[in-house]
Backbone bond lengths (Angstrom), bond angles and torsions (degrees), N, CA, C in turn:
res aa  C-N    CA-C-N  psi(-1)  N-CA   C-N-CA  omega(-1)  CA-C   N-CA-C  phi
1 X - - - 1.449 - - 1.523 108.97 -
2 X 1.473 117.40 145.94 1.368 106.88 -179.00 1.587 127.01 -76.21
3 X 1.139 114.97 -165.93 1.690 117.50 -176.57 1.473 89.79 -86.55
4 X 1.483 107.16 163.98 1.205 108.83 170.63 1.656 92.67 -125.31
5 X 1.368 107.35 130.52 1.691 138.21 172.58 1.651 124.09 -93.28
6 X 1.323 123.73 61.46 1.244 131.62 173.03 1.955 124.08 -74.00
7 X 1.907 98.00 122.99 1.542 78.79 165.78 1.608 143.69 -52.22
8 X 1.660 116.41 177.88 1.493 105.77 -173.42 1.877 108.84 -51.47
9 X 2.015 99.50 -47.11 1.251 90.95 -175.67 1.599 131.73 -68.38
10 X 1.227 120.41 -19.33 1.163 131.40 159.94 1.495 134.97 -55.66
11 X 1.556 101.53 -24.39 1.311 121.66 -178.51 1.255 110.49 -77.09
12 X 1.292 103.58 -45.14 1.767 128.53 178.12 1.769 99.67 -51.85
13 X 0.928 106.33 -46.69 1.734 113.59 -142.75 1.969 95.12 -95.40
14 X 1.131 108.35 -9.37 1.385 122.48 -175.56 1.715 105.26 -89.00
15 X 1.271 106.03 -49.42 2.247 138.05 170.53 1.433 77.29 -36.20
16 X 1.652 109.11 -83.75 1.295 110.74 -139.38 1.402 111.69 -81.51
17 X 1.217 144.05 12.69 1.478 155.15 127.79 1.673 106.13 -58.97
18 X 1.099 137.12 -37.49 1.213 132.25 163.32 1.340 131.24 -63.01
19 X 1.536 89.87 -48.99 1.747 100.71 171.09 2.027 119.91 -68.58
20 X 1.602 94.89 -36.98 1.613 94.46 164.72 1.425 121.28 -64.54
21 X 1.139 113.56 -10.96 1.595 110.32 174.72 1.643 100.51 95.51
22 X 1.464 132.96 4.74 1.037 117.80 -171.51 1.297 123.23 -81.45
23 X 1.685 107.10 -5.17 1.760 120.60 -167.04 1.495 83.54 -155.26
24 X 1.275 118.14 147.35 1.353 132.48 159.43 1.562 118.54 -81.96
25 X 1.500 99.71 -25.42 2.192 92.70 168.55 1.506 86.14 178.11
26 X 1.581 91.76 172.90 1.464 126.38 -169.71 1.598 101.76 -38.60
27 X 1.074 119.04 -34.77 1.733 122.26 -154.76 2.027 89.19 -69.99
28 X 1.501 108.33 -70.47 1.305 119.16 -173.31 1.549 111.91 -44.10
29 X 1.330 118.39 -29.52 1.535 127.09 175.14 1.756 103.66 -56.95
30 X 1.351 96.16 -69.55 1.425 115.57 -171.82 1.818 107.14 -50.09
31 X 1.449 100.68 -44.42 1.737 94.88 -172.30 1.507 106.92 -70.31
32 X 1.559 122.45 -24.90 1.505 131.30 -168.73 2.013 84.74 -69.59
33 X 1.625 125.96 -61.18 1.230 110.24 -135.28 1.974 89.77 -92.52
34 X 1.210 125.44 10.81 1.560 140.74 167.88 1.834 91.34 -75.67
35 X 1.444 101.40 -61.78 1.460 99.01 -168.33 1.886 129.65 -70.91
36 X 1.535 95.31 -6.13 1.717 117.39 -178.81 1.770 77.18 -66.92
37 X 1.535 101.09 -85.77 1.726 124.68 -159.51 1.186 98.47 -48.90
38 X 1.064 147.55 -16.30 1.385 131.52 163.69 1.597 121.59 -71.73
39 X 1.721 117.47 -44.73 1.195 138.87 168.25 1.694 102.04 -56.78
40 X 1.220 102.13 -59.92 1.910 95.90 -177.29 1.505 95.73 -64.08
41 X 1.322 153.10 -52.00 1.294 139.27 159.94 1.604 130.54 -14.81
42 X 1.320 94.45 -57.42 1.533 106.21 -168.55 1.621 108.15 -80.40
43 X 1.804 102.15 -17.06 1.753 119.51 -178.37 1.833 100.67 -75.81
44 X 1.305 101.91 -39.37 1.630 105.79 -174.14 1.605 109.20 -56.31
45 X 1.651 90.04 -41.44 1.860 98.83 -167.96 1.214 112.86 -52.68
46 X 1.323 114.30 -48.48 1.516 142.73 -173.94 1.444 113.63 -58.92
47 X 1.496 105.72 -45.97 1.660 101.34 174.98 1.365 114.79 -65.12
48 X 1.389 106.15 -35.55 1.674 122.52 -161.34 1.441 114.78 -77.02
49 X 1.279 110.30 -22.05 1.659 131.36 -178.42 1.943 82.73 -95.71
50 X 1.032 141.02 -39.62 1.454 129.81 -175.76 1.174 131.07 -73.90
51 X 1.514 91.12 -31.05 2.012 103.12 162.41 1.333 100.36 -83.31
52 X 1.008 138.35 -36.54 1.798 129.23 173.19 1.696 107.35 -42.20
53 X 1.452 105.10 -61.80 1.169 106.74 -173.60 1.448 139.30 -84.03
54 X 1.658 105.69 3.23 1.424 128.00 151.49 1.600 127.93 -73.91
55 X 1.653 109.55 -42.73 1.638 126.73 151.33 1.495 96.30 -51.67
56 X 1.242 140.11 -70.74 1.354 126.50 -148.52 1.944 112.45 -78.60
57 X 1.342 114.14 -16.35 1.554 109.28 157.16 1.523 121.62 -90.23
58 X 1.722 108.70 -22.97 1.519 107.14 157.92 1.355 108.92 -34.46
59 X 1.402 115.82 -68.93 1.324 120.66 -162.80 1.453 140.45 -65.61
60 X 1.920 88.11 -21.27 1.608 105.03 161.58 1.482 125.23 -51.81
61 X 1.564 82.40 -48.46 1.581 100.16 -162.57 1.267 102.27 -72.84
62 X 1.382 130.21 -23.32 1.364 119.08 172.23 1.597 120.68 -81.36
63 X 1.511 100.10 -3.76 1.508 102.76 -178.74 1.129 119.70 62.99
64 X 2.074 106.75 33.63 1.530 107.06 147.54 1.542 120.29 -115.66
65 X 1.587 92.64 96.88 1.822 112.39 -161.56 1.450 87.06 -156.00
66 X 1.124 80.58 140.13 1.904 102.75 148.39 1.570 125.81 -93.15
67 X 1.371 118.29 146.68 1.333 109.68 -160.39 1.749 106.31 -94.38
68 X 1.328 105.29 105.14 1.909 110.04 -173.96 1.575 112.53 -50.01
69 X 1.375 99.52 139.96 1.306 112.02 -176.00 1.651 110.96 -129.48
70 X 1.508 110.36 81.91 1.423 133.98 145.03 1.347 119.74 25.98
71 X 1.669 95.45 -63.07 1.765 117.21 -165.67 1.471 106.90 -78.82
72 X 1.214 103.05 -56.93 1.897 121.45 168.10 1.452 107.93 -41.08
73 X 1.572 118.86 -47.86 1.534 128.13 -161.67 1.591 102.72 -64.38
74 X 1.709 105.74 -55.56 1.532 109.69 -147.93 1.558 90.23 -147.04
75 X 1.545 113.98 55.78 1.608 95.57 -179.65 1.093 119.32 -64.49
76 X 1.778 142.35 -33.29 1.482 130.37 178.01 1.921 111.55 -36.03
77 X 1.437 110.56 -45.63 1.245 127.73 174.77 1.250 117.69 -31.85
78 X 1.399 122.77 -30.87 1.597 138.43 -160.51 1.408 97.72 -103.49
79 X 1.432 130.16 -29.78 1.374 133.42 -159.54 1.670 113.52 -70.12
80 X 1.336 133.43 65.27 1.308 101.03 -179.38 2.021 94.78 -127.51
């Protein structure tokens, strides 16, 4: 795994999370602010998939859709 390269102020601000007792060392810092950006990641997805799917019943409801057809989609599906 690589080194990790933090500025002076960052360095500072990393100490004194160590020294408060809130992290035992650099590693626990690093896995906490991996695990923020992942959460705000997975928060972005979520909004972005939520405005998709607010545009896509807008549009129902206005009755600019085509009406899906099942058989057309996945006919093997129908075969039994």
């Amino acid at each position: 795994m690589p080194n990790v390269h933090l500025t002076e102020p960052m360095q500072k601000y990393v100490q004194a999370q160590i020294e408060s007792g809130a992290y035992a060392n650099l590693s626990e810092v690093v896995r906490a602010g991996v695990r923020m950006l992942m959460e705000k990641d997975g928060a972005r997805q979520f909004y972005s998939l939520k405005a998709d799917l607010e545009e896509a019943a807008s549009l129902a409801e206005n009755g600019d859709c085509a009406e899906f057809d099942a058989h057309a989609f996945e006919p093997d599906a129908f075969d039994r």
